[in-house]
DSSP file (Angstrom, degrees, kcal/mol; ACC not computed):
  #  RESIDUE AA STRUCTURE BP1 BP2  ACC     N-H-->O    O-->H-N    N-H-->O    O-->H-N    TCO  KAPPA ALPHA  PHI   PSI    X-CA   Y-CA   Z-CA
    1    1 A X    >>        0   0    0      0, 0.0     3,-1.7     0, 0.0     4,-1.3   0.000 360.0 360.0 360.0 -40.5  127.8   54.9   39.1
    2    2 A X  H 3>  +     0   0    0      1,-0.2     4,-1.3     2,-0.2     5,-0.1   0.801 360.0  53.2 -84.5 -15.4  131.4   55.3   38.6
    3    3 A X  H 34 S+     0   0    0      1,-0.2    -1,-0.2     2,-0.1     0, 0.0   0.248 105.1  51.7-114.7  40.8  130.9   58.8   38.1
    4    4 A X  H <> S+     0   0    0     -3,-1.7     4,-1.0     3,-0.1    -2,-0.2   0.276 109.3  52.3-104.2 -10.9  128.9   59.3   41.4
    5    5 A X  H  X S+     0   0    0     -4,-1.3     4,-1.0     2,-0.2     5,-0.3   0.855 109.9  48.4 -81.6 -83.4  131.8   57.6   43.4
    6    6 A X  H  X S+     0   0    0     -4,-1.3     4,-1.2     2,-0.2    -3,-0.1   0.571 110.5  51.4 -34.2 -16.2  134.3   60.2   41.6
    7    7 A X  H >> S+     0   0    0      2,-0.2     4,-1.0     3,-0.1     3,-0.8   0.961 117.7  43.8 -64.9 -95.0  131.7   63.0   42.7
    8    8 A X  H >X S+     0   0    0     -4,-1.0     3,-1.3     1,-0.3     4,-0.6   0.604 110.3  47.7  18.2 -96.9  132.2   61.3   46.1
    9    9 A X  H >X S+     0   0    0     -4,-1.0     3,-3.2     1,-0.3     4,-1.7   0.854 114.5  49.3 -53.4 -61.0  135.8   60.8   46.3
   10   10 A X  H XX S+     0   0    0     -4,-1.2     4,-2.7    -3,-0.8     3,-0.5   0.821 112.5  44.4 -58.3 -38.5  136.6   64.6   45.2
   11   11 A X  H << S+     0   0    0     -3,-1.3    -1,-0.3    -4,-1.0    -2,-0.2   0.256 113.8  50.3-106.6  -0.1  134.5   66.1   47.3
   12   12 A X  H <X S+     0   0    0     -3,-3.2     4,-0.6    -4,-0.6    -1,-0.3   0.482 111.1  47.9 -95.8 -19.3  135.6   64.0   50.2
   13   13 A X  H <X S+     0   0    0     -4,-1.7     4,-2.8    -3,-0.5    -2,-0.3   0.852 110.1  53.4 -93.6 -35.9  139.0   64.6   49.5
   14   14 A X  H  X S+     0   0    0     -4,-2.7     4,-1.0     1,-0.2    -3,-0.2   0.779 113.3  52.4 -46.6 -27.0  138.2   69.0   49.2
   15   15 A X  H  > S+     0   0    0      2,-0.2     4,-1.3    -5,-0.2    -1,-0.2   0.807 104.3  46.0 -90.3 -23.4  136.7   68.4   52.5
   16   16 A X  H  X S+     0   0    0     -4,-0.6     4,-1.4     1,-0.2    -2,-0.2   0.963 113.5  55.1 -90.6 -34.7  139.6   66.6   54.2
   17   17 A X  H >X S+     0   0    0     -4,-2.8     4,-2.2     2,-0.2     3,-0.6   0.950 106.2  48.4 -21.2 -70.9  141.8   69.5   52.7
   18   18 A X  H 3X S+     0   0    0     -4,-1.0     4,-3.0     1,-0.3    -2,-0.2   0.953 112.6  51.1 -40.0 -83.3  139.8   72.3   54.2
   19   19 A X  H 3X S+     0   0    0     -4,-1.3     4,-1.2     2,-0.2    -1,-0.3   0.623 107.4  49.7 -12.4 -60.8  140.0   70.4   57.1
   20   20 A X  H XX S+     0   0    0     -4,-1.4     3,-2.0    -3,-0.6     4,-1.4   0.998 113.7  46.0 -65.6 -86.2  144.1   69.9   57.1
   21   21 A X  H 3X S+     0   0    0     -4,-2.2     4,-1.5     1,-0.3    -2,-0.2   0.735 109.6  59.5 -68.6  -6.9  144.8   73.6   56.5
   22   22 A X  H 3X S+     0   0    0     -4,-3.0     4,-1.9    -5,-0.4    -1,-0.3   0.969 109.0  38.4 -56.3 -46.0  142.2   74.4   59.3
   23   23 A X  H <X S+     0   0    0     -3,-2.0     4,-5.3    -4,-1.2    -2,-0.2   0.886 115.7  56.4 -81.4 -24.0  143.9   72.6   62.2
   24   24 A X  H  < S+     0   0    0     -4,-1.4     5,-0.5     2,-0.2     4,-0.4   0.972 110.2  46.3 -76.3 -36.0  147.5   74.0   60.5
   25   25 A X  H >X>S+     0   0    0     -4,-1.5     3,-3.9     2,-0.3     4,-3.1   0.998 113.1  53.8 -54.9 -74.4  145.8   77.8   60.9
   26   26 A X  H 3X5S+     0   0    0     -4,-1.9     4,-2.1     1,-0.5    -2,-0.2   0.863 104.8  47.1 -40.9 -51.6  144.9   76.7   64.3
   27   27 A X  H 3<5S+     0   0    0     -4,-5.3    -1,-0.5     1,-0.2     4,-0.3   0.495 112.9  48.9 -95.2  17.7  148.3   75.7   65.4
   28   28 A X  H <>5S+     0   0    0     -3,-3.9     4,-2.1    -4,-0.4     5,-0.4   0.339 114.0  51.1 -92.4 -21.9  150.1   79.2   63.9
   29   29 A X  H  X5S+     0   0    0     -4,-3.1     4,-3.4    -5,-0.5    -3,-0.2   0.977 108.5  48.4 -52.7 -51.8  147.3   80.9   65.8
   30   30 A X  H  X<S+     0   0    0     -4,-2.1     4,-1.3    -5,-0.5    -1,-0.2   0.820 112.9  47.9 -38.6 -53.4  148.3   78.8   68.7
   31   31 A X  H  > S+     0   0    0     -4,-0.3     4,-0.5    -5,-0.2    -1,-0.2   0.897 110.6  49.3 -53.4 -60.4  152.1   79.8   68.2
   32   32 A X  H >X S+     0   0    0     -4,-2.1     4,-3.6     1,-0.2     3,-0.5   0.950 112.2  52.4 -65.9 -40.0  151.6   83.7   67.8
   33   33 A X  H 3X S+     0   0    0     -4,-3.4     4,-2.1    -5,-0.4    -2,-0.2   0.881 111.7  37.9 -68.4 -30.4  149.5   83.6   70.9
   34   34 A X  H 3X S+     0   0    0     -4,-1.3     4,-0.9     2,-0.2    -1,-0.3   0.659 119.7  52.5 -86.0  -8.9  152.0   81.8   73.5
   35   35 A X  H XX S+     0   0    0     -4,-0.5     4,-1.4    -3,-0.5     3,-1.4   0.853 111.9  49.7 -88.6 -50.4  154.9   84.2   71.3
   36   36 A X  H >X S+     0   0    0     -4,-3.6     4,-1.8     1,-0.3     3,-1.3   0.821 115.9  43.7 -20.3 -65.9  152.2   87.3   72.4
   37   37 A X  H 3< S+     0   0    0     -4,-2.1     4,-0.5     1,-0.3    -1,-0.3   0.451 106.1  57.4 -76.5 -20.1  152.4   85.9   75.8
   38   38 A X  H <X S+     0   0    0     -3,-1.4     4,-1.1    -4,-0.9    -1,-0.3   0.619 112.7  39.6 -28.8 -50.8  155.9   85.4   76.0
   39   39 A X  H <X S+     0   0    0     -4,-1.4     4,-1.8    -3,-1.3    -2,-0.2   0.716 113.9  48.9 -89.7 -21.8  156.7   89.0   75.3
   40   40 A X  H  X S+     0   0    0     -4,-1.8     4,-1.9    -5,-0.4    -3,-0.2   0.844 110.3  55.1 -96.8 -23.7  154.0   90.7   77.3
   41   41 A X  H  > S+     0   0    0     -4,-0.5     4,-2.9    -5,-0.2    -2,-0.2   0.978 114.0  48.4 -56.0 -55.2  155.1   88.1   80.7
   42   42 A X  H  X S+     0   0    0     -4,-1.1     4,-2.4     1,-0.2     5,-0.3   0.936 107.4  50.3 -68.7 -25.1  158.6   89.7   79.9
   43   43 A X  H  X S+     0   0    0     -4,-1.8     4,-2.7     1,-0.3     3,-0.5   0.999 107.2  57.0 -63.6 -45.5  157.4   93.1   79.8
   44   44 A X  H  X S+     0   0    0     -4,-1.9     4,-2.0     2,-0.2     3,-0.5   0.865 106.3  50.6 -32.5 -65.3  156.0   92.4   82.8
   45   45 A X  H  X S+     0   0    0     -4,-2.9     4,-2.0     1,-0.3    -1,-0.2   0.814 107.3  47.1   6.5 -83.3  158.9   91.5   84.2
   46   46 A X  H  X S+     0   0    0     -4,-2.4     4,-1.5    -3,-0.5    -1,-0.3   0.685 110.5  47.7 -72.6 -43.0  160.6   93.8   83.5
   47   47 A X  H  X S+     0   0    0     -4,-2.7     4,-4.2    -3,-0.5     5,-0.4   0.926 113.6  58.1 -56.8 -60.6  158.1   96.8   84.5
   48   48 A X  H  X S+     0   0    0     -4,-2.0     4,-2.1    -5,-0.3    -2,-0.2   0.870 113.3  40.3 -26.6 -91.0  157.8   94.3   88.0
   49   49 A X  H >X S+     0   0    0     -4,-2.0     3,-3.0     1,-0.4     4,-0.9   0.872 114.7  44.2 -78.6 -77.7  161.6   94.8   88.3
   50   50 A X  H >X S+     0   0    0     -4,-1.5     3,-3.3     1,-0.3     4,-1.4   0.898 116.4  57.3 -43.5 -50.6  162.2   98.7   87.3
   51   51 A X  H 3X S+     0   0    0     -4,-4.2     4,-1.5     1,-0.2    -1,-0.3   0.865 105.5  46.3 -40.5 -35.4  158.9   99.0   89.8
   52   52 A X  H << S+     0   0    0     -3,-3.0    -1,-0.2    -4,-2.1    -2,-0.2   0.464 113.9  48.1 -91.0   2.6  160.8   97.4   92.6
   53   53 A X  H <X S+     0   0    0     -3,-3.3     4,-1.6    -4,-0.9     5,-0.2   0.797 111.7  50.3-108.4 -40.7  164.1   99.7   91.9
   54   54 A X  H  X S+     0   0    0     -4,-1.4     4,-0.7    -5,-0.2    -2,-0.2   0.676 111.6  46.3-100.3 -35.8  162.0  102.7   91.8
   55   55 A X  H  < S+     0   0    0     -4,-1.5     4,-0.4    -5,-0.2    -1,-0.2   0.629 111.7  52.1 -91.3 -20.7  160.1  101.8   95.4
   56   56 A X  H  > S+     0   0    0     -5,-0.2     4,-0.7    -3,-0.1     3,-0.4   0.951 114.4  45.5 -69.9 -45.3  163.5  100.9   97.2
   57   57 A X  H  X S+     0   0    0     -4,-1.6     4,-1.5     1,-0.2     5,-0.3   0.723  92.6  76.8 -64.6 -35.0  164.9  104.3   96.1
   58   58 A X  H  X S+     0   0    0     -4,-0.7     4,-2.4     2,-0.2    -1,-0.2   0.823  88.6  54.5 -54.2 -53.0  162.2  106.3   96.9
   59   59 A X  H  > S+     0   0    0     -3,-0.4     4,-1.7    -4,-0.4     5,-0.3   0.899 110.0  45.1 -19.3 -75.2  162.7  106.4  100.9
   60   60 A X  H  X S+     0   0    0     -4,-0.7     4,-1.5     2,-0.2    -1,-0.3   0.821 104.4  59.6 -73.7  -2.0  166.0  107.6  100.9
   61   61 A X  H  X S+     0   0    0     -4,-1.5     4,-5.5     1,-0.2     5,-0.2   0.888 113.9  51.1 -76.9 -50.2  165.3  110.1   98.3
   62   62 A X  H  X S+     0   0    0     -4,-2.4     4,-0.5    -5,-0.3    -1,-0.2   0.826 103.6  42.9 -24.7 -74.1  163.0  111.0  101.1
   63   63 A X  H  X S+     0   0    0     -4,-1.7     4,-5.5    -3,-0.2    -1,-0.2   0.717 109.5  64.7 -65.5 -36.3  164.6  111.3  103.9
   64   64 A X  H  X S+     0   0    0     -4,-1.5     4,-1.2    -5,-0.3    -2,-0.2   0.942 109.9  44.5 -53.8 -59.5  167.4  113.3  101.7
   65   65 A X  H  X S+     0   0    0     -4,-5.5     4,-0.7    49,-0.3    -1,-0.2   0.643 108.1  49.7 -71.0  -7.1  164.6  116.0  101.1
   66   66 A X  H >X S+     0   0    0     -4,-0.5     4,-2.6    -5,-0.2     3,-0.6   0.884 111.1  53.4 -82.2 -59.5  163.4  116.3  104.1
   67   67 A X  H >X S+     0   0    0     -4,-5.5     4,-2.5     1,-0.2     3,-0.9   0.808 111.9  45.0 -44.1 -46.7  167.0  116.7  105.2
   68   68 A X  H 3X S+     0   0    0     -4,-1.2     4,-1.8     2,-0.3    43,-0.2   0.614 107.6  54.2 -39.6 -55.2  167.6  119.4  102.8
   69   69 A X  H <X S+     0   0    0     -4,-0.7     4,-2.0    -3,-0.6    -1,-0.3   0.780 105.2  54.0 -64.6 -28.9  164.5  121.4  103.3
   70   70 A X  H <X S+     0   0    0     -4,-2.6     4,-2.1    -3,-0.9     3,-0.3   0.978 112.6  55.4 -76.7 -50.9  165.3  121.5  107.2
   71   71 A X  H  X S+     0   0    0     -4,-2.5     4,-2.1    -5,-0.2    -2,-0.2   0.748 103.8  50.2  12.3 -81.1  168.6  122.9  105.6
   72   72 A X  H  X S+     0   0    0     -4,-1.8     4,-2.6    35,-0.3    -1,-0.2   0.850 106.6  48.5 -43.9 -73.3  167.2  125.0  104.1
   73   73 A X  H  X S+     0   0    0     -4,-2.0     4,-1.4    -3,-0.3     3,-0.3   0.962 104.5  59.6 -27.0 -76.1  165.3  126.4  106.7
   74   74 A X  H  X S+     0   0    0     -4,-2.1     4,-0.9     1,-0.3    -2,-0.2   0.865 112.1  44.9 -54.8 -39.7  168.4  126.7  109.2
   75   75 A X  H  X S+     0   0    0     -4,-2.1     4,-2.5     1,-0.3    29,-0.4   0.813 107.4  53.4 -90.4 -18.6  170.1  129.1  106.6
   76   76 A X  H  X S+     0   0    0     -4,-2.6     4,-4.1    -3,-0.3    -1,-0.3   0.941 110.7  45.5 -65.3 -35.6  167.5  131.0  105.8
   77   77 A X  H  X S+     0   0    0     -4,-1.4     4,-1.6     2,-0.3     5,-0.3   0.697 111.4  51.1 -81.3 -38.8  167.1  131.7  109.5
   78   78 A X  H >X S+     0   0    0     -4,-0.9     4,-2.5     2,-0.2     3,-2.1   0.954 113.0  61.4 -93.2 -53.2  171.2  132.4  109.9
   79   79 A X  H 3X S+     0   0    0     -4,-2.5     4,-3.9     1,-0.3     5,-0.3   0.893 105.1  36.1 -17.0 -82.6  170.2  134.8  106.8
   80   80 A X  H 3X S+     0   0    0     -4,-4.1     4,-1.6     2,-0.2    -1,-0.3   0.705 115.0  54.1 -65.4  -9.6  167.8  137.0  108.2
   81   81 A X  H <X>S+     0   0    0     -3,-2.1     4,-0.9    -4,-1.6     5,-0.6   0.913 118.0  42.9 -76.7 -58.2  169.7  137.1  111.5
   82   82 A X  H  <5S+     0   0    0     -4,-2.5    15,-0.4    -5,-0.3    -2,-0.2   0.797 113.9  45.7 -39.9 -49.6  172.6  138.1  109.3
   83   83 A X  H >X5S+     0   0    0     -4,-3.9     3,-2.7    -5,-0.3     4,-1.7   0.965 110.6  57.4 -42.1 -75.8  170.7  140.3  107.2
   84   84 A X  H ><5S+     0   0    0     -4,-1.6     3,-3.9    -5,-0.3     4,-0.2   0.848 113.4  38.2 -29.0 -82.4  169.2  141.7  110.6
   85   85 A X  T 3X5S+     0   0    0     -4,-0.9     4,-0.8     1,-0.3    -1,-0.2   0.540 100.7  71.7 -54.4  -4.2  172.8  142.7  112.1
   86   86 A X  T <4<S+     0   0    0     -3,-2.7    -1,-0.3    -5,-0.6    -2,-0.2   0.580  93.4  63.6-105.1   4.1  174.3  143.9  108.6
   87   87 A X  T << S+     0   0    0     -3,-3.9    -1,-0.2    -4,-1.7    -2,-0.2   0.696 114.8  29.7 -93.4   2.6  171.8  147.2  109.0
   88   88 A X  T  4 S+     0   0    0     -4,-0.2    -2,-0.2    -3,-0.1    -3,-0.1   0.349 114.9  79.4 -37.7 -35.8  173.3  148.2  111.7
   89   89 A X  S  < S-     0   0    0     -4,-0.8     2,-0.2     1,-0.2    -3,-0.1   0.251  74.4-106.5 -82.2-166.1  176.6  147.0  111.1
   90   90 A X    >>  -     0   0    0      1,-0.0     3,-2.0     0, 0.0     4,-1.3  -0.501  55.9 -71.4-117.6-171.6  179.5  148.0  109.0
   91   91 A X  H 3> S+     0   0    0     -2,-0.2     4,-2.2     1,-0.2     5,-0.1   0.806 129.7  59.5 -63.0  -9.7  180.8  146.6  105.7
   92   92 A X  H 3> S+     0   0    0      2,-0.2     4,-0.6     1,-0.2    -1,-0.2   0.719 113.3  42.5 -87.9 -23.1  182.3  143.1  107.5
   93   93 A X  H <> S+     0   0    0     -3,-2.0     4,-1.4     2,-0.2    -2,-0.2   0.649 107.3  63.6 -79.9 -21.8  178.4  142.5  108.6
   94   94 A X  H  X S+     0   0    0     -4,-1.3     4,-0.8     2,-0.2    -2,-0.2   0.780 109.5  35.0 -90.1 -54.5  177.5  143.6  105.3
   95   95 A X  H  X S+     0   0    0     -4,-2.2     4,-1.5     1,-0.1    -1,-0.2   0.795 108.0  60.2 -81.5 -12.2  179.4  140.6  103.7
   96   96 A X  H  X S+     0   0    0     -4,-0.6     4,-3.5     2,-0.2    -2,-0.2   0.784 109.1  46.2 -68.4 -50.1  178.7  138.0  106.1
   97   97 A X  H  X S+     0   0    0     -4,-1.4     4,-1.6   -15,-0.4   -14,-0.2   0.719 114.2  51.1 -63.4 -28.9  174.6  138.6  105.3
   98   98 A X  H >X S+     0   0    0     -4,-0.8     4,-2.2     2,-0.2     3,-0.7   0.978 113.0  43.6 -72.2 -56.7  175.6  138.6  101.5
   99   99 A X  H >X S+     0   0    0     -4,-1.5     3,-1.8     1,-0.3     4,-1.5   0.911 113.9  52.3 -43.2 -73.8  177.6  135.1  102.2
  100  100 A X  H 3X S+     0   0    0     -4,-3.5     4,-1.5     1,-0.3    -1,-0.3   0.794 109.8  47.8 -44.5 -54.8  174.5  133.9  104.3
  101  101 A X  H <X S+     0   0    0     -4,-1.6     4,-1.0    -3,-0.7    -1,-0.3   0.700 114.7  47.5 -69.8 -31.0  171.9  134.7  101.3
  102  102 A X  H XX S+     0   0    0     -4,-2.2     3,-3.2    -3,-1.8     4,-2.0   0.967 104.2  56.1 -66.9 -68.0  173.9  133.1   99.1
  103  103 A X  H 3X S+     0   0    0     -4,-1.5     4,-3.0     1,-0.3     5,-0.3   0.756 114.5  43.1  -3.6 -86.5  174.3  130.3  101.4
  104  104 A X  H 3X S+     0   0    0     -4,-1.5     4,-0.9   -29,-0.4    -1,-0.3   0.614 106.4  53.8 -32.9 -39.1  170.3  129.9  101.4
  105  105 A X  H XX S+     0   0    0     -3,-3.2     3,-2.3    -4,-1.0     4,-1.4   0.977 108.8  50.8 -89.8 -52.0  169.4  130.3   98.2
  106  106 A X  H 3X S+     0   0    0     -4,-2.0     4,-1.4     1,-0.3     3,-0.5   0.865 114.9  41.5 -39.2 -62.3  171.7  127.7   97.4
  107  107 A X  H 3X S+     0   0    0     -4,-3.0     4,-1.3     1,-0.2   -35,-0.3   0.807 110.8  63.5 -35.4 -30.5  170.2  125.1  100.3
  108  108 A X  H <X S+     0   0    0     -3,-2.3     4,-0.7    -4,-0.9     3,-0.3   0.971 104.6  36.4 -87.3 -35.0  167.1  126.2   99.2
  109  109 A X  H >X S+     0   0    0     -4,-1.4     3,-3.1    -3,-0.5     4,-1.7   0.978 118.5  53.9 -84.7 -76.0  167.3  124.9   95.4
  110  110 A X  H 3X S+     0   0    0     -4,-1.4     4,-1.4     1,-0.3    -1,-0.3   0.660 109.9  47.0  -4.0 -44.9  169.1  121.7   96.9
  111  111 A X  H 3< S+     0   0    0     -4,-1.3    -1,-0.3    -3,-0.3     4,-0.3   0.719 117.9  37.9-113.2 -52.1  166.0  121.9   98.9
  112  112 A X  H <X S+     0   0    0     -3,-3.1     4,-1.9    -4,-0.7     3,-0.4   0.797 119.2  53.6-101.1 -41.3  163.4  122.4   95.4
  113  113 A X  H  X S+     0   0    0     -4,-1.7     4,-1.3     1,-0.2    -2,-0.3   0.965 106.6  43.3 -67.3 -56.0  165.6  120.0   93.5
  114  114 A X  H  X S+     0   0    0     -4,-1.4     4,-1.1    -5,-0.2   -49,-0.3   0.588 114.4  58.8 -73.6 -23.7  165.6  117.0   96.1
  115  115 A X  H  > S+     0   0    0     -3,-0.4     4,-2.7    -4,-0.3    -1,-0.2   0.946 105.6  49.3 -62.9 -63.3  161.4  117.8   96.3
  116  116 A X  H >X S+     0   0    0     -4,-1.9     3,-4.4     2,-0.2     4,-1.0   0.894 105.8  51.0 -37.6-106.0  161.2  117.3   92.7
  117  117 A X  H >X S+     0   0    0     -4,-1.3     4,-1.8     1,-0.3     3,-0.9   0.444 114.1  47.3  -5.3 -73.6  163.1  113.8   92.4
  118  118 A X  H 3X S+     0   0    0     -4,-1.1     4,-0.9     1,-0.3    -1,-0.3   0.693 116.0  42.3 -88.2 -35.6  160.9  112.5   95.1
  119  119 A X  H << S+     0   0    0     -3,-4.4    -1,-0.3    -4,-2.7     5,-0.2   0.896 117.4  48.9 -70.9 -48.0  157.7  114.1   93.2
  120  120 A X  H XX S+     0   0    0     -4,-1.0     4,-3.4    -3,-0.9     3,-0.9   0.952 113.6  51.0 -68.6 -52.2  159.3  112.7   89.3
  121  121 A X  H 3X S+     0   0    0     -4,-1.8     4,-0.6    -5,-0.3    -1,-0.2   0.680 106.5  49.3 -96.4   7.3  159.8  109.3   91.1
  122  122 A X  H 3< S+     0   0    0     -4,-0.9    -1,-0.2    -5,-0.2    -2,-0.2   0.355 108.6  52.9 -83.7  10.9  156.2  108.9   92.5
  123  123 A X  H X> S+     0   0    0     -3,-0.9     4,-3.0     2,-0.1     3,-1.4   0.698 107.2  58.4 -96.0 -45.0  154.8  109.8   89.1
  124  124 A X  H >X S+     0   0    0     -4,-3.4     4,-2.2     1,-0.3     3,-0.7   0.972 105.9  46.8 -50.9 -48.6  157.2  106.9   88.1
  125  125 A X  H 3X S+     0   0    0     -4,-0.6     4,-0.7     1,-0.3    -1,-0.3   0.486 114.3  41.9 -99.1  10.5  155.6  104.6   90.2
  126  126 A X  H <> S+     0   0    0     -3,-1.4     4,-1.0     2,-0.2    -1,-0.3   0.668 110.6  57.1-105.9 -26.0  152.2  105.3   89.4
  127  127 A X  H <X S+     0   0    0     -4,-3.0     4,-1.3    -3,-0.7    -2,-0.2   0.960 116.3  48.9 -50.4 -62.4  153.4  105.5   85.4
  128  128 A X  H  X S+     0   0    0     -4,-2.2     4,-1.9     1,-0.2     3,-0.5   0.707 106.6  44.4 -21.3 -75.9  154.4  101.9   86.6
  129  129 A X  H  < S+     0   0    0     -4,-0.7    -1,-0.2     2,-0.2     5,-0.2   0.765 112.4  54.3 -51.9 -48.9  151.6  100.4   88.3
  130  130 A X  H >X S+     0   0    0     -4,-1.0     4,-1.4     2,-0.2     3,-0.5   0.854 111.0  49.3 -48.4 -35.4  149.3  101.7   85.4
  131  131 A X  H >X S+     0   0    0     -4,-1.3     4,-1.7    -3,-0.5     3,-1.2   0.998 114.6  42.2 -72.1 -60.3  151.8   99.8   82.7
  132  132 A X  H 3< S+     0   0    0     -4,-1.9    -1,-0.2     1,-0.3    -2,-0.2   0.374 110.7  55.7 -70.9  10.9  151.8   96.4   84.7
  133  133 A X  H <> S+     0   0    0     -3,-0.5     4,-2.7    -2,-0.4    -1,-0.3   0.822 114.2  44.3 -96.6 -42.2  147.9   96.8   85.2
  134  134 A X  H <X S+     0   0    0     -4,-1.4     4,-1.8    -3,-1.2    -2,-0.2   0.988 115.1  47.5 -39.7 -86.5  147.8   97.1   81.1
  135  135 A X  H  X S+     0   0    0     -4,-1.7     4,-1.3     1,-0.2    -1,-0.2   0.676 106.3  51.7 -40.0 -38.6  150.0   94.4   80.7
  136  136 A X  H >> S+     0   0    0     -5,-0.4     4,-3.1     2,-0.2     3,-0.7   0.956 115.6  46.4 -74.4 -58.6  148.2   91.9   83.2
  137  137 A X  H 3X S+     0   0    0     -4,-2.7     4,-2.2     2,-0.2    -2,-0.2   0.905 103.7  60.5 -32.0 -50.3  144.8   92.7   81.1
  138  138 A X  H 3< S+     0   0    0     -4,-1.8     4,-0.5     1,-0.2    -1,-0.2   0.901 114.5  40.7 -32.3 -62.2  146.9   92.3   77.8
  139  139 A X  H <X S+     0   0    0     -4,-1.3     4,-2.4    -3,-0.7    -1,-0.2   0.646 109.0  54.6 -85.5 -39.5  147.4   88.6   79.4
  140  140 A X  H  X S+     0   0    0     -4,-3.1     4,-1.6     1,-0.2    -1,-0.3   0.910 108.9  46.6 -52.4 -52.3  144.3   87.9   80.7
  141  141 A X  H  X>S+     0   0    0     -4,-2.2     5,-1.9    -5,-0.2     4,-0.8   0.781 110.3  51.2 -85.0 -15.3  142.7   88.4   77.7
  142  142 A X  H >45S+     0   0    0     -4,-0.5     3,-3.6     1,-0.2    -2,-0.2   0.971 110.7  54.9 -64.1 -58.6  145.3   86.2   75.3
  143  143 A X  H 3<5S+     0   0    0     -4,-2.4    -1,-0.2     1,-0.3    -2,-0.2   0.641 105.1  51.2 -64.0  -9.6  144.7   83.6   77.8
  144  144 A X  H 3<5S-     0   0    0     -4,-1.6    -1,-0.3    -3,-0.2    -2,-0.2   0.695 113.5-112.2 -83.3 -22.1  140.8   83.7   77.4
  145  145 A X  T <<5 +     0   0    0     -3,-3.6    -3,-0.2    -4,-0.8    -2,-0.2   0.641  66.3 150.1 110.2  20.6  141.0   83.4   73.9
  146  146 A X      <       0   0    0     -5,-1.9    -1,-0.2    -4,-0.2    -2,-0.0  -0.448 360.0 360.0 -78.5 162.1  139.6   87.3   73.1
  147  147 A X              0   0    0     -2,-0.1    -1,-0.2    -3,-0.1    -5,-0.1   0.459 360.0 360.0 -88.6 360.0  140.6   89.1   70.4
């Protein structure tokens, strides 16, 4: 008898062990998953934020290339008139059409450069959108309890 109670007692106390370091696994799970969720909320954030710098900017960058292209335009235009009058003309027409061409090409990469930016920071904001779509999934799925 006394050594079916000591059966007993050990094998009630192995179980209440198991038991103990289960719930203690349970709460460090518990722990890494709200520190998981912690960092992917800030990234979020923080993607949120750079998104919201990147969508203010964007406008004037905008309006800046558009200016720039009409620019662009106008001196090409005073170019070829220049150009036009310096084959007739004499050497004083001759530099005035070089001065214009310069003039132009220069507006005109002002012009390619200011396209670009506008092109680099709507790639941004689509780079963006993609991260914080990630990120929201990421969150979703800690908070459902997938692996």
């Amino acid at each position: 008898m006394k050594k079916i109670i000591m059966i007993a007692l050990m094998l009630s106390l192995g179980i209440a062990a198991k038991a103990e370091s289960k719930s203690d696994s349970t709460k460090r799970d518990t722990v890494k998953i709200n520190n998981q969720l912690r960092k992917l909320q800030e990234k979020l954030t923080d993607l949120q934020t750079e998104l919201t710098k990147v969508q203010n900017r964007l406008p004037g960058e905008q309006s800046a290339a558009e200016e720039a292209a009409n620019s662009s335009t106008a001196a090409q235009e005073k170019s070829k008139r220049a150009a036009n009058s310096a084959l007739g003309g004499d050497a004083g027409d001759n530099r005035k059409a070089a001065k214009a061409a310069k003039k132009a090409a220069r507006e005109t990469g002002d012009a390619e450069d200011a396209a670009n930016k506008v092109r680099k920071d709507q790639d941004k904001i689509r780079d963006l959108n993609k991260d914080i779509d990630k990120t929201n999934e990421k969150i979703a799925k800690l908070q459902r309890g997938d692996s």
